[in-house]
C-alpha positions as CSV (number, residue, x, y, z in Angstrom):
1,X,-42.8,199.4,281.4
2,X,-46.0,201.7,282.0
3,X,-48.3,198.9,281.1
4,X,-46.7,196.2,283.3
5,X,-47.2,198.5,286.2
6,X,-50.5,199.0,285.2
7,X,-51.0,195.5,285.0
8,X,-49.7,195.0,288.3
9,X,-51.2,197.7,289.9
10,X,-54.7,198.1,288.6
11,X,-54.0,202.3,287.4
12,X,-54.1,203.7,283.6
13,X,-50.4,203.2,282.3
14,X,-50.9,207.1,281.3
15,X,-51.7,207.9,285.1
16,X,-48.6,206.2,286.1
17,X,-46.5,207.8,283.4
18,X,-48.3,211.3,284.4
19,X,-47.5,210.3,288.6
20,X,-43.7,209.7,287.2
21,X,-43.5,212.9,285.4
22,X,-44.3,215.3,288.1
23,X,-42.0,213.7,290.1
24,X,-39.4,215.0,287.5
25,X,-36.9,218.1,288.7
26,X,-34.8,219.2,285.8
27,X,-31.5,220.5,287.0
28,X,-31.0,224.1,285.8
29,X,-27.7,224.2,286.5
30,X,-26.4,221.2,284.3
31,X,-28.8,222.4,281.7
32,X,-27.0,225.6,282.1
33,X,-23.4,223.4,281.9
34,X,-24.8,221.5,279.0
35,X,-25.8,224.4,276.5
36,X,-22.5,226.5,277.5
37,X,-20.4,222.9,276.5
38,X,-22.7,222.8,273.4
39,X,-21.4,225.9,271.9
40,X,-17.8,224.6,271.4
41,X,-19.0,220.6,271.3
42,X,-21.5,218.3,270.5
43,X,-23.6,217.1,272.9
44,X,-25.7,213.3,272.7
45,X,-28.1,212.2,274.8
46,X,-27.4,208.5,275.9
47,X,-30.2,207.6,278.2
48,X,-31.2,203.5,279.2
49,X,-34.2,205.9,280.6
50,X,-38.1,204.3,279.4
51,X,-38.5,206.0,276.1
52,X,-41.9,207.3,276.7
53,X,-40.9,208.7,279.7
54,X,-37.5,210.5,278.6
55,X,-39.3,211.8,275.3
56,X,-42.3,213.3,277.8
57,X,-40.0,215.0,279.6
58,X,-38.0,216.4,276.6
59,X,-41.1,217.5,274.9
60,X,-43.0,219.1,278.3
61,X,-39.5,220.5,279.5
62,X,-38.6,221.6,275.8
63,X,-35.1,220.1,276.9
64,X,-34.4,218.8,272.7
65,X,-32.6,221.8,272.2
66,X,-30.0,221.1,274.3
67,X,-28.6,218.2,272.5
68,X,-27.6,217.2,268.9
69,X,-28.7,213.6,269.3
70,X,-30.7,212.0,271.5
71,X,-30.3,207.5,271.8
72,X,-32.3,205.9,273.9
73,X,-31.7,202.5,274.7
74,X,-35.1,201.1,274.4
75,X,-35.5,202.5,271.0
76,X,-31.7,201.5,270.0
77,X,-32.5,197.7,271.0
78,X,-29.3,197.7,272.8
79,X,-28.0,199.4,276.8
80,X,-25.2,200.9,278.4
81,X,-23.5,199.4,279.3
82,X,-23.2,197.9,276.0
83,X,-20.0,198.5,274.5
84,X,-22.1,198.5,271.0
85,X,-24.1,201.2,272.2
86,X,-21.1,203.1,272.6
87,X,-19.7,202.5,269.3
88,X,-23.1,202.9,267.6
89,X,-23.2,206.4,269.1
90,X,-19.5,207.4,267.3
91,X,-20.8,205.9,264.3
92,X,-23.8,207.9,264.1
93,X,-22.1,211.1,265.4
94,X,-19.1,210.7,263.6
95,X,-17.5,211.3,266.8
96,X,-13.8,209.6,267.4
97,X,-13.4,207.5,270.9
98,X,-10.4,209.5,272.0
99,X,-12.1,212.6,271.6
100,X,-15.3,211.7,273.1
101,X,-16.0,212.3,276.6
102,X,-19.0,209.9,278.2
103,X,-20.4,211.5,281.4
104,X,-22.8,209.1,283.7
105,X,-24.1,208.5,287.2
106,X,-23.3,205.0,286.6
107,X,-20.0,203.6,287.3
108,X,-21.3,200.7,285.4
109,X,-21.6,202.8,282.0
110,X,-18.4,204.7,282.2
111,X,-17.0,201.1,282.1
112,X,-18.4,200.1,279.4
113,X,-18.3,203.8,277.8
114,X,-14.1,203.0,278.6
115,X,-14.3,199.4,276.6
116,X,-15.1,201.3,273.7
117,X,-12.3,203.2,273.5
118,X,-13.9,206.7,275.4
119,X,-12.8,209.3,278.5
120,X,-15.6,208.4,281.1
121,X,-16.3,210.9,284.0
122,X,-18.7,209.9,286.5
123,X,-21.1,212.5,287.7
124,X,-21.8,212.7,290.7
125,X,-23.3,216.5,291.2
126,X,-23.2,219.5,289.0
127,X,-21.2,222.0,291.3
128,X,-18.1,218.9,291.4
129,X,-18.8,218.6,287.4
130,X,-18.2,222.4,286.5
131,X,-15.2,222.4,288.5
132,X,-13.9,219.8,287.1
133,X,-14.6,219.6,284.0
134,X,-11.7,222.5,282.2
135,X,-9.2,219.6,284.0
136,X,-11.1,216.9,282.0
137,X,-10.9,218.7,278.8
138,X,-7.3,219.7,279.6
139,X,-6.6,215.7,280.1
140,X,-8.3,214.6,277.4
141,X,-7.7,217.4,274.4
142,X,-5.2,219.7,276.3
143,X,-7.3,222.5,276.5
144,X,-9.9,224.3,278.5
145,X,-13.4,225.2,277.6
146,X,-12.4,228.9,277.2
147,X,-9.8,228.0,274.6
């Protein structure tokens, strides 16, 4: 992707990919959301993101920790949404669709997330998310976080 808009635009792919990066806010709060969920569940990173890009910005935000997996689509050969990807995902996590929760900013990949058999929850902001989220887990495994 870097090199086409190099190609296109005359700059060093690593210049573009450098512009991109500080252009990049991480989210404290839903890091926050994402390593209190970790301690009771595991957590995979399914991103149709550029893997150069996503794996810069794990690296230089030291954001790895956060998840048990990480998938991206570029390197998997396959996108959300994919139902394959989906079910790749439970096969390599040993995860089970009815007890798998897919949260996205995509409508698009909650459907397909759905077709394979999983609870998706579209994100739309982390404040909404935390609030909602014990009623998810209540839905889909009758319980709550705190449980």
């Amino acid at each position: 992707m870097f090199e086409t808009l190099a190609e296109m635009t005359g700059k060093k792919a690593q210049d573009i990919l450098d512009e991109w990066l500080e252009l990049v806010q991480i989210n404290l709060r839903v890091l926050r959301l994402i390593a209190s969920y970790r301690e009771d569940y595991q957590v995979v990173l399914l991103s149709n993101a550029s893997a150069p890009f996503l794996r810069r910005i794990l690296e230089r935000g030291h954001l790895e920790m956060y998840f048990d997996q990480i998938m991206i689509s570029s390197e998997e050969k396959l996108a959300k949404p994919d139902v394959r990807i989906y079910i790749r995902m439970l096969e390599r996590t040993g995860m089970q669709p009815e007890q798998t929760i897919m949260i996205d900013d995509n409508p698009n990949n909650i459907e397909g997330a759905k077709a394979a058999g999983i609870y998706g929850v579209l994100f739309e902001n982390a404040q909404s998310f935390e609030e909602e989220f014990s009623n998810i887990l209540a839905r889909c495994f009758g319980r709550s976080k705190d449980q």
